[in-house]
N, CA, C and O atoms as CSV, one atom per row, in Angstrom:
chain,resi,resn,atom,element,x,y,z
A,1,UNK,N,N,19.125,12.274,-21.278
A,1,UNK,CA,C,18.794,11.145,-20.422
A,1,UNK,C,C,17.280,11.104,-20.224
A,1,UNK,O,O,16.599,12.128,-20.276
A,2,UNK,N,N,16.726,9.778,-19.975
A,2,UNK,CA,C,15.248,9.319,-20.030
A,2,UNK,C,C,14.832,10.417,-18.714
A,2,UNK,O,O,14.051,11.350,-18.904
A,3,UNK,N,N,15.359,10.199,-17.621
A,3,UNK,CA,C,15.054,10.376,-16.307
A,3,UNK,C,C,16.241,11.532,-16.091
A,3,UNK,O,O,17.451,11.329,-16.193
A,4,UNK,N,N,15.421,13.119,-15.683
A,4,UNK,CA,C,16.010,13.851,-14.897
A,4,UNK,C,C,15.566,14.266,-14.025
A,4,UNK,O,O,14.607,13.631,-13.588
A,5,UNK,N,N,16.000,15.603,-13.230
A,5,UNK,CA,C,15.456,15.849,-11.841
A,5,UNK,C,C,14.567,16.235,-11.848
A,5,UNK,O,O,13.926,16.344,-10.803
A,6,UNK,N,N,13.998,16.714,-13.272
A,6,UNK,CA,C,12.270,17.431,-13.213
A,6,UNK,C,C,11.294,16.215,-13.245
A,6,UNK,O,O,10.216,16.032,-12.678
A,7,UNK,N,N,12.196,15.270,-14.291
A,7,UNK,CA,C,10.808,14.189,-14.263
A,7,UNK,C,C,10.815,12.974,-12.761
A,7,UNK,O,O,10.003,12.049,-12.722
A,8,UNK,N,N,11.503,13.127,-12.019
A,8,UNK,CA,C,11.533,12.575,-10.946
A,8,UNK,C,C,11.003,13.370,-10.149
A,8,UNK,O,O,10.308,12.843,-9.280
A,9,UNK,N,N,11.107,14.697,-10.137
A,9,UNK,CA,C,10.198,15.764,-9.176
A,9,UNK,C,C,8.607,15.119,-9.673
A,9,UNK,O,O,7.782,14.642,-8.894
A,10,UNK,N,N,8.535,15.179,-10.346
A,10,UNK,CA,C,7.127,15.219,-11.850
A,10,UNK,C,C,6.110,14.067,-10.606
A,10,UNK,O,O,5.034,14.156,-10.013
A,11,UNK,N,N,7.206,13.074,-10.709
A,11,UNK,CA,C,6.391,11.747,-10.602
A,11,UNK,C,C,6.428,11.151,-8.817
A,11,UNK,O,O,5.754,10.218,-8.381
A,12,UNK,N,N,7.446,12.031,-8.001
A,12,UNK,CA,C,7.050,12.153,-6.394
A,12,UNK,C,C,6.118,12.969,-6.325
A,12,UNK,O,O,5.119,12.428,-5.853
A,13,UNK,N,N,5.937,14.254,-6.629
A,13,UNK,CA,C,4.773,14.952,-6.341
A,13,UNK,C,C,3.390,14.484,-7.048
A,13,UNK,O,O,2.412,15.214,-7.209
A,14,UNK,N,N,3.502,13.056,-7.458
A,14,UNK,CA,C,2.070,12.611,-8.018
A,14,UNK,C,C,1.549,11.838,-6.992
A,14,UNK,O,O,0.624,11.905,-6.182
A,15,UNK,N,N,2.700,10.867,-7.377
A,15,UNK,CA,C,2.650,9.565,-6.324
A,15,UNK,C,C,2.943,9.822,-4.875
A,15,UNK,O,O,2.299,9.207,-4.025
A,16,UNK,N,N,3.830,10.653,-4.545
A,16,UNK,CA,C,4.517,10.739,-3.226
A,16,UNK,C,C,3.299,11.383,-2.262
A,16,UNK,O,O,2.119,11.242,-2.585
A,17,UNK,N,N,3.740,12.170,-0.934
A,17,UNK,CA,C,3.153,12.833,-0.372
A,17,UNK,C,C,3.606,13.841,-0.755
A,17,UNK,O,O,2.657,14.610,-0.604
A,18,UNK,N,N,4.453,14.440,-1.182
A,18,UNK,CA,C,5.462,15.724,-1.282
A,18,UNK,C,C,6.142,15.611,-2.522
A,18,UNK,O,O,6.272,14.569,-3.164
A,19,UNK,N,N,6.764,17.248,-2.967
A,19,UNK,CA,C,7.708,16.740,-3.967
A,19,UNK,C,C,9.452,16.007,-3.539
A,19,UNK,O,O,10.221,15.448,-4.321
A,20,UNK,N,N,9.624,16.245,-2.221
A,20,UNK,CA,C,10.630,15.374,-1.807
A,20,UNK,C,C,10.712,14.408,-0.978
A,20,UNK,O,O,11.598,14.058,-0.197
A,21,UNK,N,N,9.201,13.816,-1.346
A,21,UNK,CA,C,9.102,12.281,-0.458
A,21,UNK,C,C,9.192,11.047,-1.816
A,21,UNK,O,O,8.440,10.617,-2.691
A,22,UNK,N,N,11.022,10.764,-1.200
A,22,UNK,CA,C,11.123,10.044,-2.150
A,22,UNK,C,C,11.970,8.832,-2.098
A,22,UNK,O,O,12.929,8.310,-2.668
A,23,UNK,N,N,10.562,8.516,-0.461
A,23,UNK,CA,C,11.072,7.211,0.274
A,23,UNK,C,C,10.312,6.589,0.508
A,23,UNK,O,O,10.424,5.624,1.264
A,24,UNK,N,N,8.983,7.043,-0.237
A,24,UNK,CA,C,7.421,6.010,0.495
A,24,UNK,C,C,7.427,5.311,-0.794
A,24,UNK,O,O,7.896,5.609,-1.893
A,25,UNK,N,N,6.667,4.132,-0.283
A,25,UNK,CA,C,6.760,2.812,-1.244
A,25,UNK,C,C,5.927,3.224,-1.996
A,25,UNK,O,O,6.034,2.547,-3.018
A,26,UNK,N,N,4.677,4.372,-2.177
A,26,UNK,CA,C,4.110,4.964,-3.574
A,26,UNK,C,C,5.105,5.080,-4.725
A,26,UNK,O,O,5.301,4.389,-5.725
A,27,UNK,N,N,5.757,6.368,-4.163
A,27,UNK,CA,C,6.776,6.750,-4.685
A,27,UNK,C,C,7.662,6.100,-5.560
A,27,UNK,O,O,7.834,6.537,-6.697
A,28,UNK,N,N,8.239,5.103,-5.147
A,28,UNK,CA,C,9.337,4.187,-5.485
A,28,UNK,C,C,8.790,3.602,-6.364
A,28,UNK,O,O,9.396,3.524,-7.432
A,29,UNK,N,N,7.421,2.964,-6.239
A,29,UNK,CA,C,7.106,1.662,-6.884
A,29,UNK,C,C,6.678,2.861,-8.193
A,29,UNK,O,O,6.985,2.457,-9.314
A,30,UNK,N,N,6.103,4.072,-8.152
A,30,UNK,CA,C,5.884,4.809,-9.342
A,30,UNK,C,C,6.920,5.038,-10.012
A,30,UNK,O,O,6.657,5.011,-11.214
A,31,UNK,N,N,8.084,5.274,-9.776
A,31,UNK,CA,C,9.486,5.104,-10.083
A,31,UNK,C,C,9.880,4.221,-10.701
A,31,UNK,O,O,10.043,4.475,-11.894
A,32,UNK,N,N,10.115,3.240,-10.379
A,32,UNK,CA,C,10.096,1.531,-11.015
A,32,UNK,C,C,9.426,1.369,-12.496
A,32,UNK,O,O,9.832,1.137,-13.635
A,33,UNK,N,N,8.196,1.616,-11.865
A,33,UNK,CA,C,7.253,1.338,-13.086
A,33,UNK,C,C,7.725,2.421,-14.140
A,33,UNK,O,O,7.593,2.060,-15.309
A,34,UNK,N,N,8.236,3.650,-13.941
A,34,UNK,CA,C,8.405,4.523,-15.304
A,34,UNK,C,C,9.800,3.499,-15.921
A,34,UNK,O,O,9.694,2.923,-17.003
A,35,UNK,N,N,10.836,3.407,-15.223
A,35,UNK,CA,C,11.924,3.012,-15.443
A,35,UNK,C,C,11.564,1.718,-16.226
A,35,UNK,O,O,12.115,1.641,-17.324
A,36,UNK,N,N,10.732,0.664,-15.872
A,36,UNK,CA,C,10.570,-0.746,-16.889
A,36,UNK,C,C,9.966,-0.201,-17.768
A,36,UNK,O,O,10.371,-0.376,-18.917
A,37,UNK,N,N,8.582,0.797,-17.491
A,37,UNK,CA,C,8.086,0.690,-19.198
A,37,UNK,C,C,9.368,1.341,-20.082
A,37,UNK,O,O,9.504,0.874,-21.213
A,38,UNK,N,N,10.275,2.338,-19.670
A,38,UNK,CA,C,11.270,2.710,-20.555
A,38,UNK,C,C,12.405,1.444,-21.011
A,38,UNK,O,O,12.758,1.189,-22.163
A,39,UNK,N,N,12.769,0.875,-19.971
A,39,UNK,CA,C,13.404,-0.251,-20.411
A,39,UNK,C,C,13.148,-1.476,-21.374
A,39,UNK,O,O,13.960,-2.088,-22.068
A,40,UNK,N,N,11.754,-1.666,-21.215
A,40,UNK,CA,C,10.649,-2.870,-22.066
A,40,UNK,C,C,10.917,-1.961,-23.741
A,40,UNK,O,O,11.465,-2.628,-24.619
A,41,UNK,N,N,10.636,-0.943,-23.976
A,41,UNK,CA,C,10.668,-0.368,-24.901
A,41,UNK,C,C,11.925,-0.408,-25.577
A,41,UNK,O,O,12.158,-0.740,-26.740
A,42,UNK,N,N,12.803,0.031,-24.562
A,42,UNK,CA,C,14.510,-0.196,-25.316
A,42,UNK,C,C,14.766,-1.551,-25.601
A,42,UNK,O,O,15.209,-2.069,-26.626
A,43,UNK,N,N,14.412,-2.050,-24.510
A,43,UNK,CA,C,14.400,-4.086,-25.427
A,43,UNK,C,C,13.619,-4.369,-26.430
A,43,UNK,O,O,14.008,-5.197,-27.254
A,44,UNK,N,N,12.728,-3.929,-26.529
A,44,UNK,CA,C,11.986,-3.958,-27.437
A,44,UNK,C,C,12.338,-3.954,-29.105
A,44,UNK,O,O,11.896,-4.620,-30.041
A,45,UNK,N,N,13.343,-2.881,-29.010
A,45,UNK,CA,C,13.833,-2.506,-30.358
A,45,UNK,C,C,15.849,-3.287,-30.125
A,45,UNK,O,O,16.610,-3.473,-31.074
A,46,UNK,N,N,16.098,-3.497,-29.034
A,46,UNK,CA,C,17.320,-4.101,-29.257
A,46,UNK,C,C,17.079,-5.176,-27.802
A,46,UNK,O,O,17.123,-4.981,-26.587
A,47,UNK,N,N,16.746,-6.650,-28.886
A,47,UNK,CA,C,16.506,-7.574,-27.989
A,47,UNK,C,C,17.515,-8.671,-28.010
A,47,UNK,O,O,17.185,-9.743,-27.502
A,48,UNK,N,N,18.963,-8.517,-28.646
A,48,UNK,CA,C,19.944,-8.823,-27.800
A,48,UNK,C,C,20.961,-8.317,-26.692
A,48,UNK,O,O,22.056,-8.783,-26.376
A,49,UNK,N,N,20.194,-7.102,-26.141
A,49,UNK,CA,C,21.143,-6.326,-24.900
A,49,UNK,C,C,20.536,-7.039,-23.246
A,49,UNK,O,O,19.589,-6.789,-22.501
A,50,UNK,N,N,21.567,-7.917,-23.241
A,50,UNK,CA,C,21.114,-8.917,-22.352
A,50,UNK,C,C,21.448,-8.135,-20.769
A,50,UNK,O,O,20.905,-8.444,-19.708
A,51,UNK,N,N,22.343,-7.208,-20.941
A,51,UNK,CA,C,22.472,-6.690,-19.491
A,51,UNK,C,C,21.670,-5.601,-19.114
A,51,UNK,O,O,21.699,-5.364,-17.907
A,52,UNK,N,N,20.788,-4.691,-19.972
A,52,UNK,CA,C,19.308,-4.376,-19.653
A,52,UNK,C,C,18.475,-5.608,-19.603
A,52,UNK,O,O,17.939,-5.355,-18.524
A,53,UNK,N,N,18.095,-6.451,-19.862
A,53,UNK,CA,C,17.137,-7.325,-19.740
A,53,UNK,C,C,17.322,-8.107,-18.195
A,53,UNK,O,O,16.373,-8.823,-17.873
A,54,UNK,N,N,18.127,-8.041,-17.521
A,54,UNK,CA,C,18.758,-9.066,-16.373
A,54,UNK,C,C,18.883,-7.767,-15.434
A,54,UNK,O,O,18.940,-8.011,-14.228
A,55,UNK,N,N,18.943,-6.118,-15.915
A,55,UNK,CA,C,18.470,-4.931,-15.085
A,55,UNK,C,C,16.802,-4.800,-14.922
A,55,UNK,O,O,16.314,-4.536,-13.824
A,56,UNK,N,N,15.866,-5.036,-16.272
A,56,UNK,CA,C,14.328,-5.228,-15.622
A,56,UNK,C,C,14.723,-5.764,-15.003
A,56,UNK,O,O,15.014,-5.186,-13.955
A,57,UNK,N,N,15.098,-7.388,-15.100
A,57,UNK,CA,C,14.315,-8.339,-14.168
A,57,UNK,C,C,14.294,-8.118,-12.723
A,57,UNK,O,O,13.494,-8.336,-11.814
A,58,UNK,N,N,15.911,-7.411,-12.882
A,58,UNK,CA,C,15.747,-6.887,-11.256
A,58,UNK,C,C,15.232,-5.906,-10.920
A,58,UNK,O,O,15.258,-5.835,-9.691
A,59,UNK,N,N,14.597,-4.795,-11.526
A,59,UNK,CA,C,13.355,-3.730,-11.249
A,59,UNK,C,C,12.524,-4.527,-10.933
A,59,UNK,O,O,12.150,-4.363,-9.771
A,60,UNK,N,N,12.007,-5.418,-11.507
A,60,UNK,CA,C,10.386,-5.842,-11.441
A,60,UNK,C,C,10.608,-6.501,-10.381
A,60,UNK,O,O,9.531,-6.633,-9.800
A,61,UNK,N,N,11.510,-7.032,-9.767
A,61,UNK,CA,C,11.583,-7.730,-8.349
A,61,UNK,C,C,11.691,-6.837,-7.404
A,61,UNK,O,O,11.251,-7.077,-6.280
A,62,UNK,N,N,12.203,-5.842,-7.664
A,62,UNK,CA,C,12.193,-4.909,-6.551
A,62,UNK,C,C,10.593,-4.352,-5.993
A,62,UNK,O,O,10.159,-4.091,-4.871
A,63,UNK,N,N,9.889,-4.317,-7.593
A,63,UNK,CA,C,9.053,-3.146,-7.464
A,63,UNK,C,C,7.839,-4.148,-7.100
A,63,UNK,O,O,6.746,-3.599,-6.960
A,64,UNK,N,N,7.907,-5.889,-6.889
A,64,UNK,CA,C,6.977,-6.906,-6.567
A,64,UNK,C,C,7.144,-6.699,-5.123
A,64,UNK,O,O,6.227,-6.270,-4.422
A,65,UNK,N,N,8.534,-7.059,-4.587
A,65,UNK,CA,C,8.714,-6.771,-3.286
A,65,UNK,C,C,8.243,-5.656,-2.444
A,65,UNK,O,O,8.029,-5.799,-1.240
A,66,UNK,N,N,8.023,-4.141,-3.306
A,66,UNK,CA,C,7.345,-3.039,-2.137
A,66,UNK,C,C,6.046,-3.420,-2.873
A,66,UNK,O,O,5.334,-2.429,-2.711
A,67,UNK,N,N,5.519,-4.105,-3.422
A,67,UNK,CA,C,3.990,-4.239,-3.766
A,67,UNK,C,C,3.627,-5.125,-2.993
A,67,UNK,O,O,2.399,-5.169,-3.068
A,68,UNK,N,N,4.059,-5.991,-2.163
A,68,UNK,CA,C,3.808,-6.900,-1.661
A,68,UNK,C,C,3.825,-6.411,-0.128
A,68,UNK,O,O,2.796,-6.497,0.543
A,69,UNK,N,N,5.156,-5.837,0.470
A,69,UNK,CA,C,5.009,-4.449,1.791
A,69,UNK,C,C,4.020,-3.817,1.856
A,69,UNK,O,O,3.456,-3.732,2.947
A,70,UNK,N,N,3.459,-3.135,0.653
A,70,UNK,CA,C,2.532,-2.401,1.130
A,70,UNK,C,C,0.782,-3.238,1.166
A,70,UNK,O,O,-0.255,-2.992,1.781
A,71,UNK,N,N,1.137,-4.138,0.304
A,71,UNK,CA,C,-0.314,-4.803,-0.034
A,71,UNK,C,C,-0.073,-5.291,1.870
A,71,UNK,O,O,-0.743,-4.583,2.621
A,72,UNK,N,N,0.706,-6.275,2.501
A,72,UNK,CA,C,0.524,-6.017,4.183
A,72,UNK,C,C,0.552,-5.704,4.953
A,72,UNK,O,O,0.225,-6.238,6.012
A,73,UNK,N,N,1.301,-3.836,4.584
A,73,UNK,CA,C,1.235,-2.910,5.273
A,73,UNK,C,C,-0.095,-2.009,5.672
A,73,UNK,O,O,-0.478,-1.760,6.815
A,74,UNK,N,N,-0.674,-1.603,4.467
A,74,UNK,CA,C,-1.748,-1.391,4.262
A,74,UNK,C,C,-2.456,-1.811,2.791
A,74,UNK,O,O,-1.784,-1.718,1.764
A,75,UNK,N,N,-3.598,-2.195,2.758
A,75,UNK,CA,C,-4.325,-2.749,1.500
A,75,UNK,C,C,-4.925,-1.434,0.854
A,75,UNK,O,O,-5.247,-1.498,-0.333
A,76,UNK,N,N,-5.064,-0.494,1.399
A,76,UNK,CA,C,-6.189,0.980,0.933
A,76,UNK,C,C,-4.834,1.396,0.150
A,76,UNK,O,O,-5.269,1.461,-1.000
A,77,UNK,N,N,-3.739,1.651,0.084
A,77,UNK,CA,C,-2.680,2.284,-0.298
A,77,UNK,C,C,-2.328,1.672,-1.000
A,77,UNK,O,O,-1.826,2.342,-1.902
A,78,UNK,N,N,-2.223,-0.137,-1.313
A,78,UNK,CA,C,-1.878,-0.807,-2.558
A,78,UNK,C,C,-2.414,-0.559,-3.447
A,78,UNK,O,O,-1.930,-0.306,-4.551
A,79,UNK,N,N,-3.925,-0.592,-3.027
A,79,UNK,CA,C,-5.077,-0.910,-4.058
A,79,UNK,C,C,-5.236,0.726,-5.140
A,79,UNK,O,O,-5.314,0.934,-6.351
A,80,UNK,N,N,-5.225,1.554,-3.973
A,80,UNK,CA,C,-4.722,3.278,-4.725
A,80,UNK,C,C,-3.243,3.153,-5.912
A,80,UNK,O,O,-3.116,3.568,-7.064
A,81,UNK,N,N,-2.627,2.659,-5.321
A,81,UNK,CA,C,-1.424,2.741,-6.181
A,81,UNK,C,C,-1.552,1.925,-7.742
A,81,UNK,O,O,-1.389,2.402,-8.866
A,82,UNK,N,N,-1.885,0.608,-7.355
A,82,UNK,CA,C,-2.299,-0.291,-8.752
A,82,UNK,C,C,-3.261,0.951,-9.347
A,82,UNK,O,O,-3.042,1.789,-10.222
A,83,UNK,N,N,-4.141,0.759,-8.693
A,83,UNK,CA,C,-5.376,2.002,-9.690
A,83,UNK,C,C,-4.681,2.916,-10.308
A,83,UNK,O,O,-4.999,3.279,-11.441
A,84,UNK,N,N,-3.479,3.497,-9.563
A,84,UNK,CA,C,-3.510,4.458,-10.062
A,84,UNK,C,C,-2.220,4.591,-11.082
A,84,UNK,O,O,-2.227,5.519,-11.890
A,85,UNK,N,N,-1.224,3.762,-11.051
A,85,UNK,CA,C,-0.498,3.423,-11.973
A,85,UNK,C,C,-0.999,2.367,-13.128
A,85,UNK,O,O,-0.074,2.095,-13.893
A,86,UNK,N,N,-1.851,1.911,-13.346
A,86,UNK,CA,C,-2.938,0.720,-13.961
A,86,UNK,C,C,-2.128,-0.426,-14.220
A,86,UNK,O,O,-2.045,-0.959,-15.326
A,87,UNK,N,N,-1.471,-0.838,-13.085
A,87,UNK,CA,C,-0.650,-2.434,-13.081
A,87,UNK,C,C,-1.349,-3.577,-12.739
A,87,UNK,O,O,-1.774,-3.397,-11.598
A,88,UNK,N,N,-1.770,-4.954,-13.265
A,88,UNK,CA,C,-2.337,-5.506,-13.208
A,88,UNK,C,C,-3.368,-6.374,-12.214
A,88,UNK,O,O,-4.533,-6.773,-12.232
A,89,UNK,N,N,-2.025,-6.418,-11.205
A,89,UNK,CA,C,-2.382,-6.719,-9.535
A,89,UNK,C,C,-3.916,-6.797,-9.387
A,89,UNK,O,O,-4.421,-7.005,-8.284
């Protein structure tokens, strides 16, 4: 499997505060983002699997929605996160 418990440890203790903070909108939205670029890639090579493609779409809405929480929660913590995942925002 793409995603196990090491590479989810891997990527809270980057993004997160902790290796088991894995409820802050860093976190998550770093999460997200591994999960689409893996998904973009699998469509990529099989671009009639329409029920991954209609699963991004609903990642990337999820992961707009805590980008958007935190961009009016706090702006210093959005702006860290885009930087630091290099998403376009």
């Amino acid at each position: 499997m793409y995603l196990d418990q090491a590479k989810k440890k891997e990527i809270f203790e980057k993004h997160g505060k902790s290796a088991t903070d894995t409820g802050s909108a860093e976190s998550q939205i770093a999460l997200f983002t591994f999960r689409i670029s893996h998904l973009t890639e699998h469509l990529k090579q099989n671009h009639k699997d329409f029920g991954t493609a209609r699963s991004l779409t609903k990642l990337v809405g999820r992961r707009r929605k805590l980008l958007k929480y935190l961009y009016n929660k706090d702006i210093n913590r959005y702006r860290a996160i885009i930087k630091d995942l290099g998403l376009r925002k």
